[in-house]
C-alpha positions in Angstrom: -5.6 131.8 -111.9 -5.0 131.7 -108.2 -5.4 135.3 -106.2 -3.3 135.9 -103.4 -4.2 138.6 -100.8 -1.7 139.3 -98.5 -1.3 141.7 -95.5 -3.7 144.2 -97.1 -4.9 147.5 -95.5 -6.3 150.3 -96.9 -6.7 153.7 -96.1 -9.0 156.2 -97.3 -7.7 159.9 -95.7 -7.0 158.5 -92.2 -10.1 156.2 -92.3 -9.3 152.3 -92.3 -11.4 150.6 -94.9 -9.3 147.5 -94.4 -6.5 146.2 -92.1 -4.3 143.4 -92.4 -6.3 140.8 -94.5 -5.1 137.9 -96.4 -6.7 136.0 -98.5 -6.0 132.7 -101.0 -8.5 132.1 -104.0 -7.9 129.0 -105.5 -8.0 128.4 -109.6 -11.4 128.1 -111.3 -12.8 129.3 -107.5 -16.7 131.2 -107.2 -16.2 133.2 -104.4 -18.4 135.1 -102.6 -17.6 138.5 -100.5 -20.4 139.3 -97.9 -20.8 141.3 -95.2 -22.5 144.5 -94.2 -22.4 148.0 -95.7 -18.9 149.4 -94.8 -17.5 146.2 -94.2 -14.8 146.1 -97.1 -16.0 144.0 -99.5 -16.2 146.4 -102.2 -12.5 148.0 -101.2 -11.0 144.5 -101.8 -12.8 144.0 -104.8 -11.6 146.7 -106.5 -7.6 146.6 -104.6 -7.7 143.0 -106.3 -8.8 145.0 -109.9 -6.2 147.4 -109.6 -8.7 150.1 -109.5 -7.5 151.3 -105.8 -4.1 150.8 -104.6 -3.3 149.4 -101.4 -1.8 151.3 -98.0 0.3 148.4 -97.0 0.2 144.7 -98.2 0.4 142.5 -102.0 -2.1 140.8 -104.4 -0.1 137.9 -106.2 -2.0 136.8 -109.6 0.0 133.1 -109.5 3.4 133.8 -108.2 4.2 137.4 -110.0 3.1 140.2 -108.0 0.3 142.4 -109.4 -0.1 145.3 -107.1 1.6 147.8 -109.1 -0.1 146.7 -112.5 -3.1 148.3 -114.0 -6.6 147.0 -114.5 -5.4 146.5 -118.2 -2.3 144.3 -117.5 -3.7 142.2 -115.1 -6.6 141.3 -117.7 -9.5 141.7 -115.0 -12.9 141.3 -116.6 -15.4 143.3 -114.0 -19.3 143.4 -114.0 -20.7 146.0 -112.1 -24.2 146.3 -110.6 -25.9 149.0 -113.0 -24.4 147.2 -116.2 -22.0 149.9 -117.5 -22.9 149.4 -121.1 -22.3 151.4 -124.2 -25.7 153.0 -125.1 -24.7 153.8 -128.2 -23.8 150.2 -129.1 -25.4 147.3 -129.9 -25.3 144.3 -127.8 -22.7 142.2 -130.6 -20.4 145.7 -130.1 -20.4 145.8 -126.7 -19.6 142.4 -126.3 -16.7 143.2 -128.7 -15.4 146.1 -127.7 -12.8 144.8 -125.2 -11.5 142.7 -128.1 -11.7 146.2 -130.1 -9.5 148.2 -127.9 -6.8 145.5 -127.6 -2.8 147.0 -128.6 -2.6 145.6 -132.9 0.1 143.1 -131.9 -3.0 141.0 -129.3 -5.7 142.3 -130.9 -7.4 139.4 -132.9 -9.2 139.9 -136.3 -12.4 141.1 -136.8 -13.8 137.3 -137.9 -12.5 136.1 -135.1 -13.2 138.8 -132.7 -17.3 138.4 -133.9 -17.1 134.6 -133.6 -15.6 135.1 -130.1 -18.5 137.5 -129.5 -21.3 135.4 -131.0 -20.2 132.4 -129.3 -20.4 134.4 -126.2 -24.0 135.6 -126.8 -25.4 131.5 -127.5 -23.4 131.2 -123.8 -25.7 134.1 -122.2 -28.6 132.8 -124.1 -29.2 136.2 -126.0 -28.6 134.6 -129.5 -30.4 136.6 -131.9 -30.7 139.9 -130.0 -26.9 140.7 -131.3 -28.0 144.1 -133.0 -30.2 145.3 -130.7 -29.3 148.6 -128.2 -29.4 148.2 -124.4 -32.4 150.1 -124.1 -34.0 147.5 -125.7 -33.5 145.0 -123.5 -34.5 143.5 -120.1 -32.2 144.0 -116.7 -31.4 140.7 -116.9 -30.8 140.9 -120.5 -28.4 143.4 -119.7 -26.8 142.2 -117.1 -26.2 139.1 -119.1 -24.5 141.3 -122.1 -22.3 142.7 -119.0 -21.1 139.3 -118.2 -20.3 138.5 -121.7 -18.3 141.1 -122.5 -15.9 140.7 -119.7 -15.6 136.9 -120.4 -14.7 138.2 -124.4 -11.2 139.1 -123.4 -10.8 135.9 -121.2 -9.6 137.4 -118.2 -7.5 136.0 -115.5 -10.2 136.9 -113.0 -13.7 138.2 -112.9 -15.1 140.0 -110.6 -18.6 140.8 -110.0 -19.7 144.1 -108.1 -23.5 143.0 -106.9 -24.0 142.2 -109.9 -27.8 141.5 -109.5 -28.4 144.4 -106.6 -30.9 146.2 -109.6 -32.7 143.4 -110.5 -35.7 142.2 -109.1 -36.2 139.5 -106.7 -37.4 136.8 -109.8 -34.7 137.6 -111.9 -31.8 137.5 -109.5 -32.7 133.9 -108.9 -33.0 133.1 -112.3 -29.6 134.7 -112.7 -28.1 133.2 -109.6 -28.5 129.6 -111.2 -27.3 130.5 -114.6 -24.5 132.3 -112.9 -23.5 128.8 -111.2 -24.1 127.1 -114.6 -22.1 129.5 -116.7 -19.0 129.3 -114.4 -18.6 125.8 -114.4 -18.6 125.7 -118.2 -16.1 128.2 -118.1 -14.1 128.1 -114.9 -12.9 131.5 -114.6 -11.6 132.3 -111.1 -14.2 134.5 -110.0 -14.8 137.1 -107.3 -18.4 138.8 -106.3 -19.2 141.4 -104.0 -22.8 141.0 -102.1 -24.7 142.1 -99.1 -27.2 139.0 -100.0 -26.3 136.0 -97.8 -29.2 134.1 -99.9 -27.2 134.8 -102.9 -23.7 133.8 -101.4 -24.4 130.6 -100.1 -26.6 129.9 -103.3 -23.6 130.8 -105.4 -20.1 129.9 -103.5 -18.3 127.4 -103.5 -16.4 129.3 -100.4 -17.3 132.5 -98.5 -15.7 135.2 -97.3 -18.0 137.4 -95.0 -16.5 140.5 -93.7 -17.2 142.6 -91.1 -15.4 146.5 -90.3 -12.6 146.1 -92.7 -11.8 142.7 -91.3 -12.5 139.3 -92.4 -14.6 137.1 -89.8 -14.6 134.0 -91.4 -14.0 131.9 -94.8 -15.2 128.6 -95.2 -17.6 126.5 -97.6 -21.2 127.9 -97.3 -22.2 124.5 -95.1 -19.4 125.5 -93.1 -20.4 129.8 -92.3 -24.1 128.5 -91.8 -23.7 125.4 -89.6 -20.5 126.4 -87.5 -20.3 130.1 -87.5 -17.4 130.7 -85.8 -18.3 134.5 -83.9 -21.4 136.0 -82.7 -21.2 138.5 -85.6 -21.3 136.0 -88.6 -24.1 133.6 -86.0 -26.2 136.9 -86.1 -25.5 138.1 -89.5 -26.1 134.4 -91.4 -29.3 133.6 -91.3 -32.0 134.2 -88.8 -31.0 133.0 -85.4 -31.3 133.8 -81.3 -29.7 135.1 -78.8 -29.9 134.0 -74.9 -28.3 135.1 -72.1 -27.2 132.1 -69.9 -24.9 130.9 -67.0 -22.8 127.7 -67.3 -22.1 125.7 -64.2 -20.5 122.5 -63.9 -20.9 121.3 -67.2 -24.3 122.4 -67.9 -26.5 125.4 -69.1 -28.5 127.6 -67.1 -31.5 129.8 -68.3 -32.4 131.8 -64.8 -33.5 129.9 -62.5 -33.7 126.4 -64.2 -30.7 124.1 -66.3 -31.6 123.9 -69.8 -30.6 120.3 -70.3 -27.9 121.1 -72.3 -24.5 119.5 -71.9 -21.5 122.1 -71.7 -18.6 119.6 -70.6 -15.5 121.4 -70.5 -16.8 125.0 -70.8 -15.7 126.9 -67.8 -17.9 128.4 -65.4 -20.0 132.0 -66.1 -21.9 134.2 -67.9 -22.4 133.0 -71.7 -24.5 133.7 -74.7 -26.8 131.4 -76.2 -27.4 131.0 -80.1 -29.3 129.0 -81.9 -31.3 129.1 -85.1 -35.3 129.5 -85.3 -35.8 126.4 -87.1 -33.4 124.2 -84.6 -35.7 123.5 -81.7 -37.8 121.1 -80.3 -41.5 121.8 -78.6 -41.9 120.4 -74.7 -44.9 119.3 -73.4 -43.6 120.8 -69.6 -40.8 122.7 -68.6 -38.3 120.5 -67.0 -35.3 121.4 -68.8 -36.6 124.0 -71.2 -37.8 127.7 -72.4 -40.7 129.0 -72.4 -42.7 132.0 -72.9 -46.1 133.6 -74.1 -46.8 133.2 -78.0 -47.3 136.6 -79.7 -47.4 136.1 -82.8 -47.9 133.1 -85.6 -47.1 133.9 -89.2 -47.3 131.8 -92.7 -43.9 132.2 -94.4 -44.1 130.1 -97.3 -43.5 126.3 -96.2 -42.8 127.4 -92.5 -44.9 128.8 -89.7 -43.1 131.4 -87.9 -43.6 131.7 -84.2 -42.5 134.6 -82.2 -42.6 133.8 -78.1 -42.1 136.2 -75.2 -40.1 134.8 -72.6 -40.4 137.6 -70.3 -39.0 140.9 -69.0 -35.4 141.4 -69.8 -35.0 138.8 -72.7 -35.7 139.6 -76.7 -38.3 138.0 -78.1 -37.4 134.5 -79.7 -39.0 133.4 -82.9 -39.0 130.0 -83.6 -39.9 128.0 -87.1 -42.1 125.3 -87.3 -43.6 123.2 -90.0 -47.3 124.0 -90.2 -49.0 120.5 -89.2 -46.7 121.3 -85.9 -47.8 124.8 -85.6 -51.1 124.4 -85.5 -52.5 123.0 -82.4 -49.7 124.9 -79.9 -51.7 126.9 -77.1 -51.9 130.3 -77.9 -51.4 131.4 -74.3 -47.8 129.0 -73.4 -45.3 127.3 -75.5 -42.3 125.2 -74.1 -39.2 124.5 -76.0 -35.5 123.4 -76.5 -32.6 124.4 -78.7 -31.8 121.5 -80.4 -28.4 122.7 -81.7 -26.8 125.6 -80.5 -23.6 127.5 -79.8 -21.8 129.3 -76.5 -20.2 132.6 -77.1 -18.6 134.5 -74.3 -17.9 138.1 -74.1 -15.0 139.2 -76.5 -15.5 136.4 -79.0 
């Protein structure tokens, strides 16, 4: 089913929590919505499940327009972050109950609504536990039941609300790549909310990352991390830094000193530098590069992460290196160079 979101803003009192965005999801998409606390993501979740109406704008589910139809008539099947299951029901009844609660005339029969179920549950991998309660199982365990019962009543669209935001840091990466597994057996267009950017480029096949009611950029996870296209999504995606520098005539300027970087057709002035930790290369002088006083050298897993004072008036910049490389730098002086990078000017 493809989503169309168009010319949305919301309003909650007199407070914007979106203006003007538009948005295509493609058939059989995994989208991810990221950004910040406050940034929307949420609000356009639940505009697109009908459980907030919009201020201005439309949602198109194919061509017909959904905005003025309930949750129930446009057949959303929602997870949400703390599980929402039935206590009193077992794990085979929750799973059912959508089915349950269907009008007589598209409700199926009782045989076919526990196949549906049970076919579901050897899809989550929880065959066998059908009878047990959801205090008797996991968080993951749960949040897989959650899942299954909103793909029981085959939904148009499923959306997920940070759906592993309870779990711990293990499990949501075991649940990240079942996730991935479970939609392409299934294909349901679907929508999740998240504040992880680990998760969203894990998970997305695009990403929508959001910033102040706004969207700041949509594009294929190789596409946000490598060509981030405003300051906001360069510092928000990933670990990066930030420089202040001067172009003139073509080239980049760090004080006193060209950087050796090529800026052909930027136009003269005050810029700023970004680049990511891991994108540099050390110099043995400093013809054409930073450098600055190392302060301090930490293990992170298969990396050795380098933070470097470049002196008064600058942020510190912390640079990744593998640790063969790490190892023999002088404590007292390092010298380096971005090896990719991006200009931003004020306003961008």
């Amino acid at each position: 089913m493809e989503v169309r979101v168009q010319n949305i803003r919301k309003e909650f009192g007199r407070f914007p929590a979106l203006h003007d965005v538009s948005l295509d999801i493609r058939p059989s998409e995994l989208i991810a919505l990221l950004g910040p606390s406050g940034s929307g993501k949420t609000t356009l979740l639940r505009l697109i499940a009908g459980l907030e109406t919009p201020t201005e704008g439309q949602i198109f589910f194919g061509n017909e327009d959904a905005s003025k139809r309930t949750v129930q008539q446009r057949n959303i099947g929602f997870v949400f972050q703390h599980y929402a299951l039935f206590r009193h029901m077992t794990v085979l009844d929750n799973i059912s109950f959508g089915l349950k609660v269907r009008p007589a005339a598209r409700r199926p029969t009782r045989a076919e609504i526990r196949r549906r179920a049970m076919e579901l549950l050897d899809l989550v991998q929880l065959s066998g536990l059908e009878k047990r309660y959801p205090a008797q199982l996991s968080g993951g365990q749960r949040q897989r039941v959650a899942l299954a019962r909103a793909m029981a009543v085959e939904p148009n669209v499923l959306l997920l609300d940070e759906p592993f935001g309870a779990l711990d840091a293990q499990v949501r990466k075991d649940l990240r790549k079942w996730l991935r597994e479970i939609h392409d057996q299934t294909s349901h267009t679907t929508v999740f909310v998240t504040h992880d950017q680990e998760e969203a480029l894990e998970l997305a096949d695009r990403v929508v990352v959001l910033n102040k009611g706004a969207i700041e950029q949509v594009g294929t996870p190789d596409e946000i991390y490598d060509s981030p296209n405003s300051p906001f999504v360069f510092g928000f995606i990933g670990q990066s830094n930030c420089l202040n520098v001067r172009v003139t005539d073509g080239e980049i300027w760090f004080e006193d000193r060209p950087l050796g970087l090529s800026a052909l057709g930027e136009p003269d002035g005050e810029a700023q530098l970004y680049f990511r930790p891991h994108d540099v290369e050390l110099r043995d002088g400093c013809g054409g590069c930073i450098a600055g006083l190392l302060t301090t050298s930490r293990r992170v897993a298969g990396t050795r992460h380098i933070e470097i004072d470049i002196g008064a008036g600058h942020p510190h910049i912390e640079i990744e290196l593998p640790p063969d490389k790490a190892g023999g730098l002088d404590r007292t002086r390092i010298a380096f160079r971005p090896t990719r990078w991006k200009l931003f000017r004020s306003g961008d």
